[in-house]
N, C-alpha and C positions, 0 to 999 in steps of 0.2 A: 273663546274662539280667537283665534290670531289670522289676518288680513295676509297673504301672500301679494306684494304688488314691486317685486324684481325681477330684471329678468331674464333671462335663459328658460330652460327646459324647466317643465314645472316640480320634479322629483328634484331637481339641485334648488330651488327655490325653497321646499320644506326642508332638502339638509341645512340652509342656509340658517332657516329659521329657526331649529333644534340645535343647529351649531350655536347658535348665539343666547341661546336660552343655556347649553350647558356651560358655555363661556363667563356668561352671568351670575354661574351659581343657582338659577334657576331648579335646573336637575345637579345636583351633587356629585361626586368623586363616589366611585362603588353603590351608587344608589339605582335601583329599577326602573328604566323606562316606562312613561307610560304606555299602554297597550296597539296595538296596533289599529285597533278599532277606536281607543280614544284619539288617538293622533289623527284615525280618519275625521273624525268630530272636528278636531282643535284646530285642522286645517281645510275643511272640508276639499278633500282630497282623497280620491279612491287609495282599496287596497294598494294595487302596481305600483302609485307613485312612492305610499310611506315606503313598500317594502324596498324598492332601489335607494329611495333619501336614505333610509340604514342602509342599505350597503354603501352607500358612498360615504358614510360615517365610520361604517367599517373598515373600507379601504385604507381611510385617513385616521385611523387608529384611536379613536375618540371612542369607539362602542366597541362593546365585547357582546359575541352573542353567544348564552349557554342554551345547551340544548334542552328544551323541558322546563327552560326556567327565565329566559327571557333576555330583553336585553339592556345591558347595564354599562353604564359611564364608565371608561375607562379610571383607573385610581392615577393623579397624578405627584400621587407620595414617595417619599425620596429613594433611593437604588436601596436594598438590603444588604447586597452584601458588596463589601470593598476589597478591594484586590491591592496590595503593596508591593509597588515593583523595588523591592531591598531585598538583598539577599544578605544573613548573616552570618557568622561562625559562634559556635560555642567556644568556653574555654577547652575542652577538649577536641575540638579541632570537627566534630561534625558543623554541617550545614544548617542552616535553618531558613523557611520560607516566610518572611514576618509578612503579617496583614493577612494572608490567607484563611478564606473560609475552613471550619474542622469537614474538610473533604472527604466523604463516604464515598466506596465503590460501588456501584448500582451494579452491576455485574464484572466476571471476572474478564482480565487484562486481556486484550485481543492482538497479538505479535504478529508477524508475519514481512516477509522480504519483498521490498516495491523498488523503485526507480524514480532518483530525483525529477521534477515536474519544470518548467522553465522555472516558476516562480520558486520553488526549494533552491534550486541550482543557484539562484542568485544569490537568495542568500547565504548558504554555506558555500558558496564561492566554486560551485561545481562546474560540469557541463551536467546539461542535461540529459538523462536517463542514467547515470551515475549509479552503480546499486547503493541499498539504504537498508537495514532494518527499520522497521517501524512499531509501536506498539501505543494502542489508543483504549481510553479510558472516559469510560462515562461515569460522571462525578454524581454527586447532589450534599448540598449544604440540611442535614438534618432537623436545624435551629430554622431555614427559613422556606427549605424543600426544592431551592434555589439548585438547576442542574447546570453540567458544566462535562464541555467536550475537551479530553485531551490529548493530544498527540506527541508523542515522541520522534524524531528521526535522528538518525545515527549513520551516518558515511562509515560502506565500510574501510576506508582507510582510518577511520579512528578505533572502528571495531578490532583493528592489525594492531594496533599499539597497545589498544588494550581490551584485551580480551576477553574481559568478565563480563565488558557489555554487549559481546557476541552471544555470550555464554545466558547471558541475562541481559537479552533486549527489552526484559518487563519492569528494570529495576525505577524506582521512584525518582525525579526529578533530584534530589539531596544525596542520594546512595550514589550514583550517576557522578556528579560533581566530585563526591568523595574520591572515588574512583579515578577521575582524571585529575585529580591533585594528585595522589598520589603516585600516579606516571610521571610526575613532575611536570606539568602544565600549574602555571598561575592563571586563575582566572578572572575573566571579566563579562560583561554581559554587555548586549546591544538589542533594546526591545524596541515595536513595531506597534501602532494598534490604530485598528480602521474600525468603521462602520457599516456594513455592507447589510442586504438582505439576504435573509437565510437559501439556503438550497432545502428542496421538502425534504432529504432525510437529518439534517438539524433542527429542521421546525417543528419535526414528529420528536425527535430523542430532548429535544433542550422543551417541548410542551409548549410553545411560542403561541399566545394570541395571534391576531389577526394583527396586520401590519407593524410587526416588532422586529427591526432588525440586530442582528447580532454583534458584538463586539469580538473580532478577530484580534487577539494579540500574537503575535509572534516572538519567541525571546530565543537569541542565538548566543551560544556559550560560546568562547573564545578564549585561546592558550596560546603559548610558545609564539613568537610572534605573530601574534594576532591574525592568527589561523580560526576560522570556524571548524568547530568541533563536534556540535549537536543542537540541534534545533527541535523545539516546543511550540505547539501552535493550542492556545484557547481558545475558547469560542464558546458564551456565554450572553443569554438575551438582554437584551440592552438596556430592555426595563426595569432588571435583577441588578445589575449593579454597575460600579461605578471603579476608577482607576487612581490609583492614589499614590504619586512617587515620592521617595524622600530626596532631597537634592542638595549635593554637598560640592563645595569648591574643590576644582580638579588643580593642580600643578600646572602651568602654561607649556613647559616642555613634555611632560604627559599624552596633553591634547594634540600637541604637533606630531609626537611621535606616533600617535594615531590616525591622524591625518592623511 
């Protein structure tokens, strides 16, 4: 039996005390809770109060509760899969996305014509409501079952220049790139990445625990004077994985000319 004598409300006082006991190593990483009737015992405290102390452990991301099977310490083992903001070229002149999980389609490419949003607009440097193709893609990593949201957009003034990605707004991120190399754009890239909380239909498609917020990356391709040209947005739960740049000395005249 464990003494509850802090104070606030009495359910934050049992999370306090379960906090501290999984803190300790007490209860384990992926290991079952004790029952809800033992926790009434352990803290002699009614059902109402264990069941809210877990939801506020819930809320604070510390427990997972399965349905039918109970509720268990969140794992806090390291991200699976890594993400490598490097883009490469082979010697034959295709693209390659180094560090990327071997990404499976969960279902097929979803296309369709939208309108830049404040926040697209800015960054491909539009006004807003701008037409765009779009075409988004629900991923999953096979090796760790890790999913992954993907979105395309494509201004169609780049769609004007070059047209196979009118033609083909579902093309892959590399085929994409190939393509506007060969319009004669050099490219370059400028990526973004936040941490926010999911909205419910990423937390149903990406399978997110209970207080797991997502990693937004954004990556905007850039040509011919560093014009934005097509924009990628990820979004990927935050507990699955981690971000990983390579980072190489730039020129000083370079950086200014970007500037």
């Amino acid at each position: 039996m464990s003494e509850i004598q802090r104070p606030g409300a009495l359910y934050q006082q049992v999370a306090a005390a379960i906090r501290e006991a999984i803190l300790s190593g007490e209860f384990a990483p992926d290991s079952l809770l004790p029952s809800e009737a033992q926790l009434m015992n352990r803290y002699e405290v009614s059902r109402p109060t264990v069941r809210n102390a877990i939801a506020a452990l819930r809320a604070e991301g510390l427990i997972d509760v399965r349905h039918g099977k109970g509720s268990f310490v969140r794992s806090d083992s390291r991200p699976v899969v890594s993400l490598a903001g490097h883009v490469g070229r082979t010697s034959g002149g295709r693209f390659v996305l180094y560090g990327v999980a071997e990404w499976q389609q969960v279902e097929e490419p979803s296309t369709y014509r939208t309108h830049a949003t404040e926040a697209t607009a800015h960054l491909l440097e539009l006004h807003a409501e701008e037409a765009l193709f779009g075409c988004d893609r629900l991923l999953i990593d096979p090796a760790t079952g890790t999913r992954a949201m993907h979105r395309m957009l494509i201004p169609f003034t780049t769609a004007e220049v070059v047209p196979e990605l009118a033609e083909a707004p579902d093309a892959d991120p590399a085929t994409a790139y190939e393509l506007l190399t060969k319009a004669g754009h050099k490219l370059w890239w400028s990526e973004t990445v936040r941490a926010r909380m999911p909205l419910p239909d990423e937390r149903t498609a990406l399978r997110l625990p209970d207080a797991t917020p997502v990693l937004h990356q954004s990556r905007v391709t850039c040509g011919t004077d560093d014009h934005a040209l097509m924009l990628e947005e990820l979004r990927i739960g935050a507990d699955r994985a981690q971000l990983a740049y390579r980072i190489t000395a730039e020129k000083e005249t370079a950086r200014r000319a970007r500037a």
